[in-house]
Every structure is written in C-alpha cells, then in structure tokens.
C-alpha positions in Angstrom: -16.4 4.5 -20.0 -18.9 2.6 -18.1 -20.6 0.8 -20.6 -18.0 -2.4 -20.2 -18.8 -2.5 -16.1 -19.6 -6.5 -15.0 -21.7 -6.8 -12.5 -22.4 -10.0 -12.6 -20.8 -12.8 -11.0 -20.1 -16.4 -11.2 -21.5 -18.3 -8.2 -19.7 -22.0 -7.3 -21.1 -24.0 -4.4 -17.9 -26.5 -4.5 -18.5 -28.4 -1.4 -15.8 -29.5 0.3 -12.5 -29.1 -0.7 -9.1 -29.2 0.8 -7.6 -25.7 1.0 -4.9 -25.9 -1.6 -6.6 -27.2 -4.1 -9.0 -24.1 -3.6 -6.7 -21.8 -3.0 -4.8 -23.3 -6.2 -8.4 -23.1 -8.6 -9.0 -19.3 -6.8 -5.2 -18.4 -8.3 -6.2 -19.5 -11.3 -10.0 -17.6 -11.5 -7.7 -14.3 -9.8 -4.7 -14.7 -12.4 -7.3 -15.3 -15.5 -9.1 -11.7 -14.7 -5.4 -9.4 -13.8 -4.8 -11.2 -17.5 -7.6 -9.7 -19.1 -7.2 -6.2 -17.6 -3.6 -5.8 -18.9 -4.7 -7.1 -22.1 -6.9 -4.0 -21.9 -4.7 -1.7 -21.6 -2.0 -3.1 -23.8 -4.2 -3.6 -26.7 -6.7 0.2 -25.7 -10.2 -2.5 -25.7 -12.9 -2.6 -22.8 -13.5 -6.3 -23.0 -15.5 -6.6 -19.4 -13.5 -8.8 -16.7 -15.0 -11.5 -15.0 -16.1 -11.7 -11.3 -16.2 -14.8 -9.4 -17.8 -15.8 -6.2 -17.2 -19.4 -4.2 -18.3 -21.2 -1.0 -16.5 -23.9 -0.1 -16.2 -26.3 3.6 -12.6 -26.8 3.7 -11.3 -30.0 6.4 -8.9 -29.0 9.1 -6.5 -26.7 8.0 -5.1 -23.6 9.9 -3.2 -20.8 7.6 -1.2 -18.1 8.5 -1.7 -14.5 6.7 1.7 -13.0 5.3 2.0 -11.0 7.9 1.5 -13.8 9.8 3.0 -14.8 13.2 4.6 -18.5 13.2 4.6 -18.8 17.1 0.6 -18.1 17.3 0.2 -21.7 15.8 0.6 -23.9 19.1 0.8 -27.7 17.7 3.9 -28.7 16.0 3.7 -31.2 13.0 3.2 -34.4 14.9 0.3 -32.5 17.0 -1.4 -31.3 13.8 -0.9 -34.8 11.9 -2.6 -36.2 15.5 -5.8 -33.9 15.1 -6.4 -34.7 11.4 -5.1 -30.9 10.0 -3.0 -29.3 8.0 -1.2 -26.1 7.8 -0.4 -23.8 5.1 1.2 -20.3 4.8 -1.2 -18.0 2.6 -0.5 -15.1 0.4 -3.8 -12.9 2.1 -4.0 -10.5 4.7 -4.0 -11.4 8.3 -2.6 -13.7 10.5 -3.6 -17.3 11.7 -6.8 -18.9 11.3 -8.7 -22.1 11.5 -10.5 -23.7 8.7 -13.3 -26.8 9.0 -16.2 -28.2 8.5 -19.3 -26.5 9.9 -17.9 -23.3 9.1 -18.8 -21.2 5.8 -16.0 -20.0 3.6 -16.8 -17.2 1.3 -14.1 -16.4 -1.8 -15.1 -13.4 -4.0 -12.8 -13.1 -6.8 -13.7 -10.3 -8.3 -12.4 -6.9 -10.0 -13.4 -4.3 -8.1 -12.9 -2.4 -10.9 -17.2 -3.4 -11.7 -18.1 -2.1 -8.7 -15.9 0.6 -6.7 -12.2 1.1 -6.1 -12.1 1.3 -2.3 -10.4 -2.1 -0.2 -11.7 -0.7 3.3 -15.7 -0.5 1.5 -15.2 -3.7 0.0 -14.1 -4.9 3.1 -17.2 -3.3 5.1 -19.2 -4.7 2.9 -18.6 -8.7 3.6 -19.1 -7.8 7.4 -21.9 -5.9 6.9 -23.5 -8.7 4.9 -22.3 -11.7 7.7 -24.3 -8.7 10.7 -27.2 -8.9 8.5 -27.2 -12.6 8.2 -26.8 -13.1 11.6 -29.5 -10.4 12.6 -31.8 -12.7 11.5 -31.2 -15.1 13.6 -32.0 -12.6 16.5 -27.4 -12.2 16.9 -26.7 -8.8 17.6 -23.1 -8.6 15.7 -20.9 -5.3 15.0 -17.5 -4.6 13.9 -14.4 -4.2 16.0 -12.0 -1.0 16.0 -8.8 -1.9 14.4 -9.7 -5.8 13.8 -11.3 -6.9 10.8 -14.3 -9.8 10.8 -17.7 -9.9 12.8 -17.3 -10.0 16.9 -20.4 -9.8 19.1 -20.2 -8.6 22.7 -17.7 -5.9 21.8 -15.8 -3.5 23.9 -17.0 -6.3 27.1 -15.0 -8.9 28.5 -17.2 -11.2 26.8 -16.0 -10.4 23.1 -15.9 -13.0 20.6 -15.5 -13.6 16.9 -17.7 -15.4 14.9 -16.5 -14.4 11.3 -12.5 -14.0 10.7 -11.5 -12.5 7.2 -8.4 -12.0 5.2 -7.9 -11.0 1.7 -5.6 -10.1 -1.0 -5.9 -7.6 -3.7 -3.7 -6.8 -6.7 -4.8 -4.3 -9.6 -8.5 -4.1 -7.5 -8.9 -8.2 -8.3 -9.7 -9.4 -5.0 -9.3 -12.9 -3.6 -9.5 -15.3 -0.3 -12.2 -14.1 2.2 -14.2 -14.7 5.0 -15.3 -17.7 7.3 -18.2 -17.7 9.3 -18.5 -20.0 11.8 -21.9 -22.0 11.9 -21.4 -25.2 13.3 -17.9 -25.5 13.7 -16.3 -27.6 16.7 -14.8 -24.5 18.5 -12.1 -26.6 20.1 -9.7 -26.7 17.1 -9.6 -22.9 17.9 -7.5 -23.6 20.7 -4.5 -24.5 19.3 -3.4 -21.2 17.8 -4.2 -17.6 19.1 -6.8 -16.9 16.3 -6.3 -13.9 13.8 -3.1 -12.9 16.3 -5.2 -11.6 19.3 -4.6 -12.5 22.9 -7.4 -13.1 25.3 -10.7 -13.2 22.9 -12.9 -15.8 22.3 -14.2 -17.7 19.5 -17.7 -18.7 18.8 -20.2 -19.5 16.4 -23.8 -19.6 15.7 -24.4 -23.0 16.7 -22.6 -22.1 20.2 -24.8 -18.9 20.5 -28.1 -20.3 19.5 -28.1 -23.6 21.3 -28.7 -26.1 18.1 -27.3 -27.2 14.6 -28.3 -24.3 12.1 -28.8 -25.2 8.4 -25.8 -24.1 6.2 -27.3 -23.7 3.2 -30.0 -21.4 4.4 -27.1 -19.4 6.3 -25.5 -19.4 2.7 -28.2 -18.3 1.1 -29.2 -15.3 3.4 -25.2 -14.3 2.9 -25.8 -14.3 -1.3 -28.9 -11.8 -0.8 -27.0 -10.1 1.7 -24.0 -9.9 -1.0 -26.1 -9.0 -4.0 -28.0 -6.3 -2.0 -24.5 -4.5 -0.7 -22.1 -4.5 -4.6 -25.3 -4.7 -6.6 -24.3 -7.8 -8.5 -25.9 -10.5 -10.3 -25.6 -13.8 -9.8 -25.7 -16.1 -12.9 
C-alpha cells in the first residue's frame, strides 16, 4: 500500500503577490489534490497525489483566522485604505495577522497522506524548521505552550514572535502556513493584537540582528530545513 506514497514536491518562488490571488491559485493546487484522492477511492486506484510547496512576499494585508476575533483588528477601512493595506477574512486556523514585504510566507499544500497523518507533527515540523533556520544566525528560538509559531525569549517579559502560523487541513491536504519575519517594518504590527494575544511583542530577524538579512538565503536554509524534517524532494 505504500508503493503510490509522493514525496516529492512542487516548489514555486512566486514573488510577490497580493494575498487573494494566492490564496485563490493555493484553493485551486488544495482542491486539485482532495479531487484526486476521492477519485481514488471511488474508482479503488492509487494514482499518487500531488504536493505543493510556495513562497510568496504578499503587500500589506492583515487576515483574520476563522476563529478569528474582528475587534483585534484596530484600523477601520479608511485607516487601512490610509496605510496602503487590505484586509481579508481567511478560511485557516488562527486569528489575526499581518502580511508584507520583508516577511517570508511559506504555503505547503500537500497531502499528508505522503508523509504522516498527524496535524500537531506536521505542525512541529514548520517551527522546528523556522528554530533551525534561525539558529544559524546565532537566534536562540523555541516554541510557546499553547501558541503556535516561533517566539524567542519565552516564559520572560521579553517574549516575542518572530514566525506566526495558521493552517487549514481537510482529508490530510494541508494549506496556508507560516510567515517569518525577516525584514519586515514591525510597525504595521501595531494596528491589530497579532495572532489574538495581549501584551507580546513582535519582532523579526532584521530587528534582532541589527541589519538587512538576505531573503533568499533565509529561504533557502527553510527548504533544507523542510526537506530534512518530511523527507521530501524537491523537483
């Protein structure tokens, strides 16, 4: 029963792109591979499902999770329209979050079905692949109990996030994802109380380290990262 497993994955650097027309072409990638599995099963066949994997630099949007409070948004439409954003509310997990350039958006569509049927691993797995990213850059990241993403200073009054996430799953197809902030400008972070949570911080590498850092090195370090943790393949 193993033999139709895909572990390899289709990677997409697509720039920047506004968020619904990615979260639109994600849909599309997420509906195409549910598709095939229930063609499986209706017709008894193992044709192997695809896996998808895409970073994209999104402009200023914020987007609440379905679960999702309104009020933690704090601009009303003129104020966004004023500061060049938009807002959208998002069929993942979570609640609100903030979206630009600088920051590194990571959207695995895949069928966890390749790999391992387990949402809390899969989810363990992109932070543990944004802690070993940052660790070498000499950031000391870790986890938070009962908050998913990548904080550093934990359990200190100092905590901050540096990686939110929020996903969706149906049928083990995963989609949506993480952001990582590199050299985002933090202040658009004040205008909502990011990911629902009173009284922490935001950062990002930039902020930490004390300079610009190169996205596409950061980007690559997450890919090895990635491949290392589910085992895929590129291509």
């Amino acid at each position: 029963m193993k033999s139709h497993l895909n572990k390899k994955v289709s990677y997409q650097n697509i720039g920047k792109k506004g968020y619904k027309e990615t979260w639109d072409y994600q849909d599309q990638l997420f509906q195409e591979i549910i598709q095939s599995k229930m063609d499986n099963r209706k017709n008894n066949t193992e044709v192997p499902t695809k896996n998808y994997f895409l970073f994209v630099e999104h402009p200023h949007v914020y987007t609440l999770g379905k679960s999702g409070d309104i009020s933690n948004l704090l601009l009303n439409e003129k104020q966004l329209e004023a500061k060049g954003a938009t807002f959208y509310k998002s069929n993942r997990g979570g609640d609100i979050t903030y979206h630009g350039p600088g920051q590194i958006v990571g959207y695995p569509i895949i069928d966890l079905d390749n790999f391992f049927t387990d949402i809390h691993k899969y989810l363990r797995f992109l932070e543990e692949a944004v802690i070993l990213t940052l660790h070498e850059y000499g950031l000391k990241s870790e986890r938070s109990s009962g908050e998913t993403g990548v904080w550093l200073d934990v359990e200190t009054p100092f905590a901050r996030k540096i990686c939110a996430m929020g996903v969706r799953s149906s049928r083990w197809v995963t989609m949506h994802g993480f952001a990582l902030n590199v050299n985002v400008d933090l202040g658009y972070f004040d205008n909502i109380i990011p990911c629902g949570i009173k009284g922490k911080a935001v950062t990002s590498m930039e902020a930490e380290l004390g300079k610009k850092i190169d996205i596409k090195e950061v980007q690559q370090k997450l890919l090895k990262h990635l491949g290392q943790l589910f085992e895929w393949e590129l291509i």
